[in-house]
C-alpha positions in Angstrom: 0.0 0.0 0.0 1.6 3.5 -1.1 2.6 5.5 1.9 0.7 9.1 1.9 2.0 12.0 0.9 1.4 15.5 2.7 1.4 18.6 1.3 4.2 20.7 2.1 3.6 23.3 4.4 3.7 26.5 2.6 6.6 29.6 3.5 5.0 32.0 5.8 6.1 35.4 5.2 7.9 37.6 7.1 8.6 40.7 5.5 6.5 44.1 6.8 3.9 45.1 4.7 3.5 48.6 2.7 1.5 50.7 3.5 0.6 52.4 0.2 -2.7 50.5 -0.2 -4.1 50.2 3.1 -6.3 53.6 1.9 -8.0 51.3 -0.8 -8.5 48.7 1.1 -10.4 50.8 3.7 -12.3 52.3 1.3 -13.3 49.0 -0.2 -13.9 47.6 3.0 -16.3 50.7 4.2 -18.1 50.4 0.6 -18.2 46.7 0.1 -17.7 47.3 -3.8 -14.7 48.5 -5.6 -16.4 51.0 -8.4 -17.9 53.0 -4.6 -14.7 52.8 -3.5 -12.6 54.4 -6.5 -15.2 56.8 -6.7 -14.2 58.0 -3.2 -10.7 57.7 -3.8 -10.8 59.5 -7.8 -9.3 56.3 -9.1 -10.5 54.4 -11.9 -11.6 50.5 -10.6 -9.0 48.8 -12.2 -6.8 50.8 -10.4 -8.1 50.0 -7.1 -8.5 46.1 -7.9 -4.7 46.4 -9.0 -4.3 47.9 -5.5 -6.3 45.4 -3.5 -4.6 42.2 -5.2 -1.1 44.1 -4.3 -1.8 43.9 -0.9 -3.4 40.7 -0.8 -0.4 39.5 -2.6 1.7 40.8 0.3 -0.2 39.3 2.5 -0.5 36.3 1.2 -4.4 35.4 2.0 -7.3 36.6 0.2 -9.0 39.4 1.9 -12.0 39.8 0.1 -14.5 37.2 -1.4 -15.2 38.7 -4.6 -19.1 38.1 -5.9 -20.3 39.1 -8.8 -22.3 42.5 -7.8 -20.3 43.1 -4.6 -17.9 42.1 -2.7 -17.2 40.6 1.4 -14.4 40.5 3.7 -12.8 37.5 4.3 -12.0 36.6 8.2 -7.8 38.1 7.3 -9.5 40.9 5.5 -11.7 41.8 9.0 -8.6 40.8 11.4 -6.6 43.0 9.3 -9.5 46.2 9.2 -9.7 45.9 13.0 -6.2 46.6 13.5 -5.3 49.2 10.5 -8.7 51.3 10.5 -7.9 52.7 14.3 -4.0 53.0 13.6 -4.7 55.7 10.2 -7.0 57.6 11.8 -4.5 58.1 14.8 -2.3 58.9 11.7 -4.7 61.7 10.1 -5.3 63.2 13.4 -1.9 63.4 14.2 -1.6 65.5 10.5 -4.5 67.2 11.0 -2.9 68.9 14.1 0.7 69.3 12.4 -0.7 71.0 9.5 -2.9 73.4 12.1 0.1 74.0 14.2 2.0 74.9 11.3 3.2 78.4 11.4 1.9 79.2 14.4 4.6 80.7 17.0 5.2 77.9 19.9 7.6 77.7 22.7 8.1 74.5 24.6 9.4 73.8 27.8 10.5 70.7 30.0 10.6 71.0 34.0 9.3 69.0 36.9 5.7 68.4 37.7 6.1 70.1 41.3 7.4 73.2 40.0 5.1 73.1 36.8 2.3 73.0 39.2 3.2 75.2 42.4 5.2 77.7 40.1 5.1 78.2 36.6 1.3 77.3 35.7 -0.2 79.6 38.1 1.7 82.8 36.5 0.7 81.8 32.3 -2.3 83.6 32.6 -0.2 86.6 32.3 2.1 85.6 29.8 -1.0 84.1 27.7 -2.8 87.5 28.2 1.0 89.7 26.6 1.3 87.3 24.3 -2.2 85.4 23.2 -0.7 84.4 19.8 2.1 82.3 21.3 1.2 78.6 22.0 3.0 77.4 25.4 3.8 73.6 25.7 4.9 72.0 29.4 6.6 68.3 29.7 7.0 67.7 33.1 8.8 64.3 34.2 11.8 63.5 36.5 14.2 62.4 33.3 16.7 65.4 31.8 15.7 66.0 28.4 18.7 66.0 26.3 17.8 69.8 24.3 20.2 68.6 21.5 17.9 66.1 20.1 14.5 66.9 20.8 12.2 69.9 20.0 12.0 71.4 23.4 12.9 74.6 23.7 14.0 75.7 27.1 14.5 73.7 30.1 14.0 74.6 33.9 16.1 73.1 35.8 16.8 72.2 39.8 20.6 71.7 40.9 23.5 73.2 41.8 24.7 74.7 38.7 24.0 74.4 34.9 26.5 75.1 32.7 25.2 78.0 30.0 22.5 78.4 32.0 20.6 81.4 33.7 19.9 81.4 37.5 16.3 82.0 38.3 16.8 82.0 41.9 18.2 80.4 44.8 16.4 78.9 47.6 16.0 78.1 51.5 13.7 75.5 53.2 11.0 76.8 55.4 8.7 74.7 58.0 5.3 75.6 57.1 1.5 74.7 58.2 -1.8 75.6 57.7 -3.5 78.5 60.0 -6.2 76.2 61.2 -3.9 74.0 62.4 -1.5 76.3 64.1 -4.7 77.5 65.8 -5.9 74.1 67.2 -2.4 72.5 67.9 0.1 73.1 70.8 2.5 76.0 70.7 5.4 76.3 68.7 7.9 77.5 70.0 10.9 76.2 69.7 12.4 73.5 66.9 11.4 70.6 69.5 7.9 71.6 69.2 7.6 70.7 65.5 7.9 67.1 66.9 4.1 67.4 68.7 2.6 67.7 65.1 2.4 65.0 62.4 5.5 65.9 60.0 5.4 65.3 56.0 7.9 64.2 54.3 8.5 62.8 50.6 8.4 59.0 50.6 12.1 58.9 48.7 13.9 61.6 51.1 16.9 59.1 50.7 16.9 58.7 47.2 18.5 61.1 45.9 21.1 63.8 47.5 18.8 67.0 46.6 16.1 65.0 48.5 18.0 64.6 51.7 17.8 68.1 52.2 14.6 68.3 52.4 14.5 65.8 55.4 13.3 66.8 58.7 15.8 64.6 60.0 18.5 67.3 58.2 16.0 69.9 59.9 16.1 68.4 63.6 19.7 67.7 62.9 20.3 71.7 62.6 18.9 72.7 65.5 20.0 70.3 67.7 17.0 68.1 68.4 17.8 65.4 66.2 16.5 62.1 68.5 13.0 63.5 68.3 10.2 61.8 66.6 6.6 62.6 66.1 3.3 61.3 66.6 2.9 60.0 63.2 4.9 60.6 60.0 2.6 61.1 56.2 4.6 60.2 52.9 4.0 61.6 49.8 6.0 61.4 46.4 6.1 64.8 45.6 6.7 68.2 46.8 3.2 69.9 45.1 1.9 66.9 47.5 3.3 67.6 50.1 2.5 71.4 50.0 -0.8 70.7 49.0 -1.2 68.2 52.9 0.2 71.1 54.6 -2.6 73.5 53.0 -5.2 71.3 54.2 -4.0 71.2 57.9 -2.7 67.3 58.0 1.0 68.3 59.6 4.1 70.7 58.9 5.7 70.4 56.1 9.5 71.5 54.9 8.9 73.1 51.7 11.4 75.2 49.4 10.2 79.0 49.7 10.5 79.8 46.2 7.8 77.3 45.5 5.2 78.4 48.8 6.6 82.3 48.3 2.9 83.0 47.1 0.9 81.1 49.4 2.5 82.5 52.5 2.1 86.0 50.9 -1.7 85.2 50.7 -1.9 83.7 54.1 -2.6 80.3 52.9 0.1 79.1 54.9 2.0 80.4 57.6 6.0 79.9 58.2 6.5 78.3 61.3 9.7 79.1 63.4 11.2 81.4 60.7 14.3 81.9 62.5 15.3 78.6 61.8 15.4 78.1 57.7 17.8 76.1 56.5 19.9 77.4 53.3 20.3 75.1 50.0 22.5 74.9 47.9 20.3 74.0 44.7 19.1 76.5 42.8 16.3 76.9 39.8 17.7 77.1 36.1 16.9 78.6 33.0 18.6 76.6 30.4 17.2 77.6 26.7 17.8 75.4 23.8 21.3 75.1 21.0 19.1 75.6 18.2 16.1 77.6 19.7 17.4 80.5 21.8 17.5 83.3 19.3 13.8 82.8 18.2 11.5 85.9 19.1 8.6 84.1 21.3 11.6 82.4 22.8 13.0 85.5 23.8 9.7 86.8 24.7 9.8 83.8 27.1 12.9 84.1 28.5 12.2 88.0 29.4 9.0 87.5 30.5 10.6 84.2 32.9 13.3 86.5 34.0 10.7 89.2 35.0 8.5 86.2 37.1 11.8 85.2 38.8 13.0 88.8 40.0 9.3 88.9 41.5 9.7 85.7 43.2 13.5 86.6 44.9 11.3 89.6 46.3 9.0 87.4 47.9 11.4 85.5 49.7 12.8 88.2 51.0 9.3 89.4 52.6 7.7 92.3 53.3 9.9 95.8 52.6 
C-alpha cells in the first residue's frame, strides 16, 4: 500500500507590509464594492483592484470574497481592518494637528511636575494675556531631556549649577503649616515643638542627594534636636503633595520657599519658626535650547521668565 503523501507546508512570510494600499483597502472595506470605492478615492476600478490584489499578494491570503455585484471581507480581510482602521486615523489626526500648528509661533518647555504646578502654571495667565498668539507647551517628568535632540525649547532646571545656564533663583527650606492647624495645635515655640505635630515628608527623602535636604531629620539635625520623633509621620512622592497636605492642615511640612513664596504672601500658609530656615544649595535654572534660543517668542519667554523670577526673589525676602 503507497505510503501518503502531505502537502508541504507553505513559506510563511515575514517581510512588513506597505503601507501604500491600506487607503483602498479601507475604502473598499467601508463600501463593500470597488467601483464606490474608487469613486471616493478619484481612481478608476481597475486601479483599485490592482491595488487590492497588491496587498493581498503581500499578505498572502485573500482578503476579500469577490461576488459578482459586490464584494465581502474574508476573516484576514476583517482581522486586518480591525487593527489598521484605528492606527490611520491616529495617523490623520496626528496630520490634522501638524498642519494646524503649522506656522503658528510655539515655545516648549521641560521641568518638573512640582514646580510646573506650584510655580510656573499659576503665572501663564499673564504671559497668555502679553502674548495670546504664542502657543506654550509644558513636559514635566523627572528624566533630563537631552535639548540637543528633541524639539524642546528651554528647560528649567533644579541643581547646583547648569552650565550655559541662567539662574532663576536660589532657595531656602521653610517649615510651614496651615492657619487652622497652628490655631488648634500646641504652641510652637521652639524647633522641639515641630515634633508634637504630624510631619510630612517625601516617601524617597533618601533617594537622591537633593532630597536629603529636604528631610526633617537634616532639619532636627540643625537645630540640635535630632532624637525627636513625632506622633505619626505622612509620605508623599512629591513636593506639590506635600505642600498641598500642609494646606489642608494634615502636619508641617518642609517646603522650598520659592515654590510656597505666594501662598504665605496670601496667608494660605503660615511659616512656622522662621528663625530657623535652612539654606540650599540648589538653585532653579533657565537653560534655553542650542538651536532655539535666538527665536523671538523664545526671547519673549525668556524676558517674561526672567521678569517672574525677579518677583519671586522679592517674595522671599518678605515684606519691605
Amino acid at each position: 500500500m503507497p505510503h501518503a503523501t502531505t502537502s508541504p507546508t507553505p513559506l510563511l512570510r515575514t517581510r512588513p507590509i506597505g503601507v501604500g494600499h491600506l487607503r483602498a483597502f479601507i475604502a473598499v472595506a467601508k463600501h463593500l464594492n470597488f467601483r464606490a470605492a474608487a469613486d471616493e478615492m478619484a481612481l478608476t476600478q481597475s486601479a483599485v483592484s490592482r491595488q487590492i490584489q497588491s496587498l493581498e499578494d503581500e499578505v498572502g491570503v485573500p482578503l476579500f470574497l469577490r461576488h459578482s455585484r459586490a464584494v465581502e471581507l474574508t476573516g484576514a480581510g476583517a482581522q486586518l481592518l480591525h487593527s489598521v482602521l484605528p492606527a490611520l486615523e491616529a495617523v490623520d489626526a496626528t496630520v490634522r494637528q501638524i498642519r494646524q500648528s503649522a506656522g503658528r509661533k510655539s515655545v516648549a518647555i521641560t521641568t518638573w511636575a512640582s514646580f510646573a504646578a506650584m510655580w510656573l502654571i499659576p503665572r501663564l495667565q499673564d504671559f497668555q494675556q502679553a502674548w495670546p498668539d504664542i502657543d506654550i507647551r509644558i513636559d514635566t517628568g523627572d528624566a533630563v531631556v537631552d535639548l540637543d535632540t528633541t524639539d524642546v525649547d528651554l528647560a528649567i532646571r533644579y541643581s547646583r549649577g547648569q552650565e550655559g545656564a541662567q539662574q532663576l533663583f536660589g532657595e531656602e527650606l521653610v517649615v510651614v503649616a496651615s492657619p487652622a492647624l497652628l490655631r488648634s495645635g500646641p504652641p510652637l515655640r521652639e524647633p522641639a515643638d515641630a515634633a508634637h505635630y504630624t510631619l510630612i515628608e517625601t516617601g524617597d527623602v533618601h533617594r537622591m542627594p537633593q532630597l536629603e535636604w529636604l528631610s526633617w531629620q537634616r532639619w532636627f539635625g540643625a537645630n540640635g534636636c535630632d532624637q525627636l520623633q513625632p506622633p505619626r509621620w505622612l509620605y508623599f512622592n512629591y513636593a506639590h503633595q506635600i505642600v498641598q497636605a500642609a494646606l489642608a492642615g494634615q502636619g508641617l511640612a518642609i517646603a522650598r520657599l520659592p515654590l510656597v513664596a505666594d501662598a504665605l504672601a496670601a496667608g494660605q500658609l503660615v511659616e512656622v519658626l522662621p528663625r530657623h530656615r535652612l539654606a540650599s544649595p540648589l538653585a532653579y535654572w533657565l537653560l534655553p535650547g542650542p538651536r532655539s534660543g535666538q527665536r523671538p517668542e523664545v526671547r519673549a519667554f525668556c524676558d517674561w521668565l526672567t521678569t517672574q523670577a525677579a518677583q519671586t526673589r522679592d517674595a522671599m525676602q518678605g515684606p519691605k
